[in-house]
C-alpha positions as CSV (number, residue, x, y, z in Angstrom):
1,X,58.1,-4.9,-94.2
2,X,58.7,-1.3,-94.2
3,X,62.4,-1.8,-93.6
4,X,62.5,-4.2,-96.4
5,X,60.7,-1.3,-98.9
6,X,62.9,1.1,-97.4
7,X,65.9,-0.7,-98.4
8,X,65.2,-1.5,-101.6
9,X,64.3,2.4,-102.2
10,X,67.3,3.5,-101.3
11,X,69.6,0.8,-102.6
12,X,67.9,0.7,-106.5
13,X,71.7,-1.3,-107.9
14,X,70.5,-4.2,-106.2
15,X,66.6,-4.3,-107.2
16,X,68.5,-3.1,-111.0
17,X,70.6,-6.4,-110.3
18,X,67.8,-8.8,-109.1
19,X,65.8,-7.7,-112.3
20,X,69.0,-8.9,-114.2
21,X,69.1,-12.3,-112.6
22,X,65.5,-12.9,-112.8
23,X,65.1,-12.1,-116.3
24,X,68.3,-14.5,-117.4
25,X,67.2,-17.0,-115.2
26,X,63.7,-16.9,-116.4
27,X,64.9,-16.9,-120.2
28,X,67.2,-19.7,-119.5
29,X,63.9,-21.8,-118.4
30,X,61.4,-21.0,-120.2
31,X,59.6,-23.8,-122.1
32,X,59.8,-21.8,-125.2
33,X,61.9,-21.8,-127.8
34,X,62.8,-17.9,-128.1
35,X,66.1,-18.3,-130.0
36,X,68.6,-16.9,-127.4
37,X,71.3,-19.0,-128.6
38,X,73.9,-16.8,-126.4
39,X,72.5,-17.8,-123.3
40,X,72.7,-21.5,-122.1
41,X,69.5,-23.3,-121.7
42,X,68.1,-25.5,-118.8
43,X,64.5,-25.6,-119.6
44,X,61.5,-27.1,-117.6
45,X,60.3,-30.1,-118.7
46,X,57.3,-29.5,-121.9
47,X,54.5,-32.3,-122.2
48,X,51.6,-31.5,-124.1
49,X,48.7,-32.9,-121.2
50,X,49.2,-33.4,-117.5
51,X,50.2,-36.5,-115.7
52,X,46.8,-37.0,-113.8
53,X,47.9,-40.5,-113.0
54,X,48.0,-42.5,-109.3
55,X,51.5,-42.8,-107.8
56,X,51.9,-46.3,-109.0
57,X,54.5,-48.9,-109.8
58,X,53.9,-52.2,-111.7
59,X,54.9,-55.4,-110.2
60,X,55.2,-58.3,-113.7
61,X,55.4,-61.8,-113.2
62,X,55.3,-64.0,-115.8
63,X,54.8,-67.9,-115.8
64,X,54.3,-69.3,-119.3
65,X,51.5,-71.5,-120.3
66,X,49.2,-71.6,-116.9
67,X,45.6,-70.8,-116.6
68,X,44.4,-67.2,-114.6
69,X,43.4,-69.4,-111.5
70,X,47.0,-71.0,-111.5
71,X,48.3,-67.7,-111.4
72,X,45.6,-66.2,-109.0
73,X,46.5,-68.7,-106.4
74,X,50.0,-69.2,-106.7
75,X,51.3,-66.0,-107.7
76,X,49.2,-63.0,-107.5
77,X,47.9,-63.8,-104.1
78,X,51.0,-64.4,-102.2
79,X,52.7,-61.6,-104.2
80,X,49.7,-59.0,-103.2
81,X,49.7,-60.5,-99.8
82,X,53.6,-59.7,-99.2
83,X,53.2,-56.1,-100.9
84,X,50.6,-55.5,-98.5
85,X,53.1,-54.6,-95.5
86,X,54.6,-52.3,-97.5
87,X,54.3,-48.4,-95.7
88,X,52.6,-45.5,-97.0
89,X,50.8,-48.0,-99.7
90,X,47.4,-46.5,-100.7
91,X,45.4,-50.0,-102.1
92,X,46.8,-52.6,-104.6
93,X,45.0,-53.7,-108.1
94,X,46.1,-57.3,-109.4
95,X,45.4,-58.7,-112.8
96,X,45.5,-62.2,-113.4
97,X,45.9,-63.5,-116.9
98,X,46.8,-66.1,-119.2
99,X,50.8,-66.7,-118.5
100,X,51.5,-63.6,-116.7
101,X,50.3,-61.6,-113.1
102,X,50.2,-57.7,-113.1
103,X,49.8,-56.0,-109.7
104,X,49.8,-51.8,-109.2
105,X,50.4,-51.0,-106.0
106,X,49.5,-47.8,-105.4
107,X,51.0,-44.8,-103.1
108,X,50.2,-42.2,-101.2
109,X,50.8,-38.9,-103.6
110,X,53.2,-37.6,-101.3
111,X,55.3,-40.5,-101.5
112,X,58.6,-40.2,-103.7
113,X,58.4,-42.1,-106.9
114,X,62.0,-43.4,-106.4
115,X,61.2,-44.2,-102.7
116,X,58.3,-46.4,-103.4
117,X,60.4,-48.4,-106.3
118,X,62.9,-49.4,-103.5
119,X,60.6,-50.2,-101.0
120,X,58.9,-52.8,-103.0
121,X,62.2,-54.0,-104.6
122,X,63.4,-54.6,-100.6
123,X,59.9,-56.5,-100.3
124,X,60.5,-59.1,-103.8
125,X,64.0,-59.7,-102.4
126,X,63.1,-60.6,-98.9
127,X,60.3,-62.8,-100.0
128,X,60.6,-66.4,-98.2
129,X,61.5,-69.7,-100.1
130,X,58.3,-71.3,-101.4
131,X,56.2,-68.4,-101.8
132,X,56.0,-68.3,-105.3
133,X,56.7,-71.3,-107.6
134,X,60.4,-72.6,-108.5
135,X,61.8,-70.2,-111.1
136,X,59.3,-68.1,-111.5
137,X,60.8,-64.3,-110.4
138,X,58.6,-61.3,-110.6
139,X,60.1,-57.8,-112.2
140,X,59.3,-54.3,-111.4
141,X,57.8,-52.1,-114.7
142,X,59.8,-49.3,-115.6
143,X,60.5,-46.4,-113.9
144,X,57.6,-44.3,-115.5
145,X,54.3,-43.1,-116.0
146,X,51.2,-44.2,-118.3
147,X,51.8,-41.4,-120.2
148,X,55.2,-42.4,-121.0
149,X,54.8,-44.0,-124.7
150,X,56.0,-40.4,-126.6
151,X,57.7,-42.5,-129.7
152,X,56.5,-45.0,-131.9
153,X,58.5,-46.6,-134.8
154,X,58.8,-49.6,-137.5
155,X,61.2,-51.4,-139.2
156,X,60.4,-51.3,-142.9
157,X,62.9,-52.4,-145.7
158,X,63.6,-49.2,-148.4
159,X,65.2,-48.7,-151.1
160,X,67.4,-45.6,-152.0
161,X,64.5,-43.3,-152.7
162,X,62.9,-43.9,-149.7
163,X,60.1,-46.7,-151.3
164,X,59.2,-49.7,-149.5
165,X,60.9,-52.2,-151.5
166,X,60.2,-55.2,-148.2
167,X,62.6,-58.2,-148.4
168,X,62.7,-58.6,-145.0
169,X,60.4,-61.3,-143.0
170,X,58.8,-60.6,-139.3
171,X,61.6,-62.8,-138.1
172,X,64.4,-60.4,-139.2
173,X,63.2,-57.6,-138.0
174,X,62.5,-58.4,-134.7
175,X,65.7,-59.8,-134.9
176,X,67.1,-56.6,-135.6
177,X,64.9,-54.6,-133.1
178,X,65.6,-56.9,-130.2
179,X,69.6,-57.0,-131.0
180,X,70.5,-53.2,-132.5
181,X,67.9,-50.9,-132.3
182,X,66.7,-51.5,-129.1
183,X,69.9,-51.8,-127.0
184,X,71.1,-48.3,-129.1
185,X,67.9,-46.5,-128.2
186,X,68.3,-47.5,-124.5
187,X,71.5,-46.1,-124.0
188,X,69.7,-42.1,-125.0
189,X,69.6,-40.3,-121.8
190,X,66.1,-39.9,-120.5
191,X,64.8,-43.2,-121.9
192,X,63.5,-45.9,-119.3
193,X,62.1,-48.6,-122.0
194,X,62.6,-49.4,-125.6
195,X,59.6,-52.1,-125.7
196,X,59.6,-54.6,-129.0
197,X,56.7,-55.2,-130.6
198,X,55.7,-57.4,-133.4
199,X,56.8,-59.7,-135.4
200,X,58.2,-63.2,-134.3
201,X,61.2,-63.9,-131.7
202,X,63.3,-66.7,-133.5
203,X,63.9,-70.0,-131.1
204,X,65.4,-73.8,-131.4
205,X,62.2,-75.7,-131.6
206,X,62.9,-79.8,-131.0
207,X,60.1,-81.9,-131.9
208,X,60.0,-85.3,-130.3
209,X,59.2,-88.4,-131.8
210,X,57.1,-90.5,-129.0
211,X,58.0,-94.0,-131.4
212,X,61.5,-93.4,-131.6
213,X,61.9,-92.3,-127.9
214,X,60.4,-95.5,-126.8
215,X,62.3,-97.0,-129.0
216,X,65.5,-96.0,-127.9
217,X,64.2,-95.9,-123.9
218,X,64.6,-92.4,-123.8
219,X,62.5,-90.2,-121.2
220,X,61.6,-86.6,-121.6
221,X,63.5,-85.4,-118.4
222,X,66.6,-86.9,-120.1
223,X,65.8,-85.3,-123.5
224,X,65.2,-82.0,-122.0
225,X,68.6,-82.3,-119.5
226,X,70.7,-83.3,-122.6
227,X,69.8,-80.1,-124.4
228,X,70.2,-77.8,-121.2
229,X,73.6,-79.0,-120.9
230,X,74.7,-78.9,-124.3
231,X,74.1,-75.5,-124.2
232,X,77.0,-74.5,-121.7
233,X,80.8,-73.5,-121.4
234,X,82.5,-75.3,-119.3
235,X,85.6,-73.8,-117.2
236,X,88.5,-75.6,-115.6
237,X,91.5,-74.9,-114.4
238,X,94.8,-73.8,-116.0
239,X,98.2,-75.8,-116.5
240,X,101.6,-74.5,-117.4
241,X,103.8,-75.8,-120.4
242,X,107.2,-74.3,-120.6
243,X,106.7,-71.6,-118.2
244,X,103.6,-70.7,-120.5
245,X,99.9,-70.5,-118.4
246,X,97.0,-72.2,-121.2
247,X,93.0,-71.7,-119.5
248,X,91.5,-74.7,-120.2
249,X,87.8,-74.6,-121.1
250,X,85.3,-76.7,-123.1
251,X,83.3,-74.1,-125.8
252,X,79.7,-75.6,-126.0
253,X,77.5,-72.6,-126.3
254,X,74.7,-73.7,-129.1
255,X,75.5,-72.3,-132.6
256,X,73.7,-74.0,-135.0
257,X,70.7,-76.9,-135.7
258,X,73.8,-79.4,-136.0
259,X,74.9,-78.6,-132.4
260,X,71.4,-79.6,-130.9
261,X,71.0,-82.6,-133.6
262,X,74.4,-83.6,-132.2
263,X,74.3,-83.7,-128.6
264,X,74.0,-86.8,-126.6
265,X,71.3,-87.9,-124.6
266,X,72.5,-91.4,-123.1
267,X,75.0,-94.2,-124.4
268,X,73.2,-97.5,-124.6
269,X,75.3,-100.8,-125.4
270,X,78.3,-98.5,-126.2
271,X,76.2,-96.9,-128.9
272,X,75.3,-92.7,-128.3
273,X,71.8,-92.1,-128.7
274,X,71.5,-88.3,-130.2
275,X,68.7,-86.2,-130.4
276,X,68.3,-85.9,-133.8
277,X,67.3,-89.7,-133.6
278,X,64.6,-89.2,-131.5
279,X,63.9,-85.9,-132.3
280,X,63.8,-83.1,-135.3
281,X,65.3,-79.7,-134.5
282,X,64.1,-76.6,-136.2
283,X,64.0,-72.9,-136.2
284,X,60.7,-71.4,-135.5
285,X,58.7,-68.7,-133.9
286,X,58.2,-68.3,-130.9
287,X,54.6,-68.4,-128.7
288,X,53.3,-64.5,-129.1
289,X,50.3,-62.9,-127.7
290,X,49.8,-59.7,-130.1
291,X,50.7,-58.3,-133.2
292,X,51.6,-54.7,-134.3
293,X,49.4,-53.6,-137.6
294,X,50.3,-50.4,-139.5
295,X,47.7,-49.5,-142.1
296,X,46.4,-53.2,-143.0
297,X,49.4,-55.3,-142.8
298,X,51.4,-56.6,-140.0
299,X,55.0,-55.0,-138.6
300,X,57.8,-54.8,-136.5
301,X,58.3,-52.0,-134.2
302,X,59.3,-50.4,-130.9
303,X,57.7,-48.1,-128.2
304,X,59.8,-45.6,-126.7
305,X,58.6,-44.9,-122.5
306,X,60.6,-41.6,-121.2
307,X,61.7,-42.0,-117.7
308,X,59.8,-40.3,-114.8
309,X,60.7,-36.7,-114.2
310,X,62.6,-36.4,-118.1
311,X,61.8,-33.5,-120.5
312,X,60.1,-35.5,-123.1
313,X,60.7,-33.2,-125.5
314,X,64.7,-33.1,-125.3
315,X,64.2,-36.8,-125.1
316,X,62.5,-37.2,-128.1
317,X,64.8,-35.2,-129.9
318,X,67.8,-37.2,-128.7
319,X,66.2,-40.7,-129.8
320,X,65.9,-39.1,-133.2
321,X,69.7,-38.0,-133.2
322,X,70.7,-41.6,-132.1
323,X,67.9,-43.1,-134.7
324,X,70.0,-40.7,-137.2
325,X,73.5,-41.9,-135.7
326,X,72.4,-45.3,-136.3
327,X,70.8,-45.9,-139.3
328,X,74.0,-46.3,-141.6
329,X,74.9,-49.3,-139.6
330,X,71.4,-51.1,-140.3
331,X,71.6,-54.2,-142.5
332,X,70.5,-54.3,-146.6
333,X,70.5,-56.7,-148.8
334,X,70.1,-57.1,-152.5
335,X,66.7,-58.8,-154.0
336,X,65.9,-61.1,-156.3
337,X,65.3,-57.9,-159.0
338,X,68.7,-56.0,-158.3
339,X,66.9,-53.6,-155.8
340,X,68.7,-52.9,-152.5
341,X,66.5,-53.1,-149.4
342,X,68.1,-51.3,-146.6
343,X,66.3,-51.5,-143.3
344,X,65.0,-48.0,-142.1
345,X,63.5,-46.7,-138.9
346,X,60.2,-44.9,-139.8
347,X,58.4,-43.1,-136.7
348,X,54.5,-43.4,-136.8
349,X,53.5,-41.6,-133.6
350,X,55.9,-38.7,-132.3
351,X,54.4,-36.1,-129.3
352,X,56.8,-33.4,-131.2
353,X,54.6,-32.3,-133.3
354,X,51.8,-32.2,-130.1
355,X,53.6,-30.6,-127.9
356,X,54.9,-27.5,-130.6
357,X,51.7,-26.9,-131.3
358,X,50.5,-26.9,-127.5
359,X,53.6,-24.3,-126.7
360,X,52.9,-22.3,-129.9
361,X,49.2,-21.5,-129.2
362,X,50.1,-20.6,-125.2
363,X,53.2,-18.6,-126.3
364,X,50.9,-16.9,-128.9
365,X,48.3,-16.4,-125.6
366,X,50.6,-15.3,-123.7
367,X,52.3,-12.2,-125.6
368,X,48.6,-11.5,-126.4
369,X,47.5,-11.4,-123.4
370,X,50.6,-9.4,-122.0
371,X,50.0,-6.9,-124.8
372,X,46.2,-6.3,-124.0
373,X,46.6,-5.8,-120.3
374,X,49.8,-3.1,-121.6
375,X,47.3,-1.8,-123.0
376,X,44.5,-1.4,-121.0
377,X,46.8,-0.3,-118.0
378,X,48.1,2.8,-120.4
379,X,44.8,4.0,-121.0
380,X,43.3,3.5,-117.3
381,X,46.6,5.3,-115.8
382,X,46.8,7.8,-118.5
383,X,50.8,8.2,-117.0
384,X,53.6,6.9,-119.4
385,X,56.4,6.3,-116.7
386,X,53.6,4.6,-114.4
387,X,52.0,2.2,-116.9
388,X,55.5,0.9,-117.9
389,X,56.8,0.1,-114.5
390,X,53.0,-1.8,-114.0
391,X,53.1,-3.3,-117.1
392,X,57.0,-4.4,-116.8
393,X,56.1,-6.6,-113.5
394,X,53.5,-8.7,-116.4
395,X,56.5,-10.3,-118.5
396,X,58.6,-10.3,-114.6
397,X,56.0,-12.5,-113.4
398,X,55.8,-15.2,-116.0
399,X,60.0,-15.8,-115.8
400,X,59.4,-15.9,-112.0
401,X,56.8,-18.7,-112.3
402,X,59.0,-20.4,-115.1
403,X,61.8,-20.1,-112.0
404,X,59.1,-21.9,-109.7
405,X,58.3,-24.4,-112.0
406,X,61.6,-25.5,-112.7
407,X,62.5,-25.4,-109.1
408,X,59.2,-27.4,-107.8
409,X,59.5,-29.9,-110.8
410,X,56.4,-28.8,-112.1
411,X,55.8,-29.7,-116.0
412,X,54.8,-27.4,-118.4
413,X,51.8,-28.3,-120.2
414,X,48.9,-27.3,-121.5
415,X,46.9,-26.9,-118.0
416,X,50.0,-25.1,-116.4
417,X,50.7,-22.6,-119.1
418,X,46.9,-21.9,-119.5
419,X,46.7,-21.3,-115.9
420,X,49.3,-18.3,-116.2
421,X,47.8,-16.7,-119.3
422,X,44.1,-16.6,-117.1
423,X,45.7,-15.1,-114.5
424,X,47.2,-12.2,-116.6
425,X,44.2,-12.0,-118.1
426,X,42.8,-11.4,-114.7
């Protein structure tokens, strides 16, 4: 150790130096916004509250229309059964509801979050024939934390003033969510999940006529195979005409009501028996299990979930540029009373505004703070040149623990930043 001071005393260009890099580094991570546009900016990642949360991933399986004891024993058993032999797992929580199984399998908190998501992915695709019923697949939840929901919007038809002028059904705009907005806000770097929510997901709905199918001695099985194969391409081979290669394929993808109406279920005595003779086919809603209200009245929306270990507040700003980026290209049309309705994306829960107000106060704490203790170190050491090379180690030590914290992935939030301005004040 003495070496060390000795060095240092006689080589002062390097401790000069080492004050240079630790103040730019420092400045370069800090949470706060201090306006050094001249010096490039990495900072740690700003949350207003701590993750507290278990080391946990989410195992979804879903299996429409069966009762919570179907599931129990035929799904969230086995599955809980098989998760069991994965290592390092700390217990494992299992839901069992309506339609769908949840199951949290909870790690060890010195496990790696990325680590425990392949582990149980290894585990779901070694799982044996027969464990789990025929086409039923369970899904891992995204890759983050409970705390993850920083941006909430709606889809709300405007007019050119920025007045709700509506026009648009729940059908449309979940239509619009779940085929534009949703697949545009996915692609922003730091996002895990753009969940929809609300409204109605539009479907081919084909109601059978019992009479009719008897009539025409149709069964349901055959019903239900001539519609999943009408919906299909079909790909053959290729043949060459005048040293010109044509692909041969037959186009049946589903594209209207007609299509369905249209396809054939069975020939009987040389005669095609259709669907739409035993059958109507319709657009309709589909089956949904909740409903997004804002302020009375029902709407479509979407929840954005940052990714585990992404600076939520860089990643809110981003979905806001790409919700800016975006919003010419929404759809508008022109009602009934010569007003044009143009679909907008209106936000109705952002952590911006949260998380400013968290850094402001602690950045306000901490200069306080820093000043006081200047203060009280001038007037306890009564020496100028002594209190200033005390009190310049204060303002050194927070850019060093900014250093740490970016280096040890260490958030800053409220209970972090506090924790600095009580031990200056100390």
């Amino acid at each position: 150790m003495d070496r060390i001071i000795h060095f240092f005393l006689k080589k002062k260009i390097v401790v000069f130096l080492m004050i240079v890099v630790f103040v730019l580094w420092g400045l370069a991570v800090a949470p706060f916004d201090w306006g050094l546009g001249i010096l490039p900016r990495d900072p740690v990642p700003v949350d207003a509250i701590p993750d507290i949360g278990e080391n946990q991933q989410i195992v979804f399986t879903e299996w429409m229309g069966r009762s919570p004891q179907d599931i129990e024993d035929q799904i969230t058993y086995p599955l809980t059964v098989a998760l069991l032999g994965i290592p390092r797992v700390k217990t494992i929580r299992s839901y069992s509801m309506f339609g769908f199984s949840t199951i949290y399998v909870i790690f060890k908190e010195d496990i790696d979050f990325y680590w425990s998501r392949t582990r149980i992915l290894e585990k779901l695709s070694s799982l044996t024939s027969g464990t789990l019923p025929e086409g039923v697949q369970p899904r891992l939840g995204p890759d983050a934390t409970a705390l993850g929901q920083v941006f909430w919007y709606t889809l709300e038809g405007q007019d050119r003033n920025g007045d709700t002028a509506g026009g648009w059904d729940l059908q449309e705009l979940r239509t619009i969510q779940d085929f534009y907005v949703k697949y545009a806000l996915l692609s922003v770097e730091g996002v895990s999940e753009v969940a929809s929510v609300g409204g109605f997901v539009k479907e081919y709905q084909i109601d059978v006529d019992p009479d009719a199918m008897r009539g025409y001695g149709v069964t349901l099985n055959e019903l239900v195979s001539a519609i999943r194969m009408s919906n299909r391409d079909v790909g053959a081979h290729t043949i060459e005409i005048n040293r010109v290669e044509y692909v041969i394929r037959g186009i049946g993808f589903v594209k209207s009501l007609k299509d369905l109406e249209d396809a054939v279920i069975k020939v009987k005595d040389n005669v095609p028996v259709y669907v739409k003779n035993v059958a109507k086919v319709t657009l309709g809603p589909a089956l949904r299990r909740g409903a997004l209200d804002r302020e009375g009245a029902e709407a479509v929306g979407g929840v954005v979930v940052v990714r585990f270990g992404a600076n939520p507040l860089a990643t809110i700003k981003r979905v806001k540029e790409k919700i800016k980026e975006i919003s010419p290209g929404l759809p508008r049309k022109t009602l009934p009373d010569g007003t044009v309705s143009r679909v907008r994306i209106v936000p109705f829960y952002d952590r911006t505004g949260l998380i400013h107000e968290t850094l402001g106060t602690l950045n306000i704490a901490l200069i306080q703070e820093i000043l006081v203790t200047i203060i009280v170190i001038l007037i306890m050491v009564m020496h100028l040149r002594s209190s200033l090379l005390i009190s310049g180690l204060l303002p050194l030590a927070v850019l060093i623990c900014f250093i740490a914290m970016k280096l040890f992935g260490v958030d800053a939030n409220i209970v972090a930043l506090s924790g600095i301005a009580i031990a200056i004040g100390t």
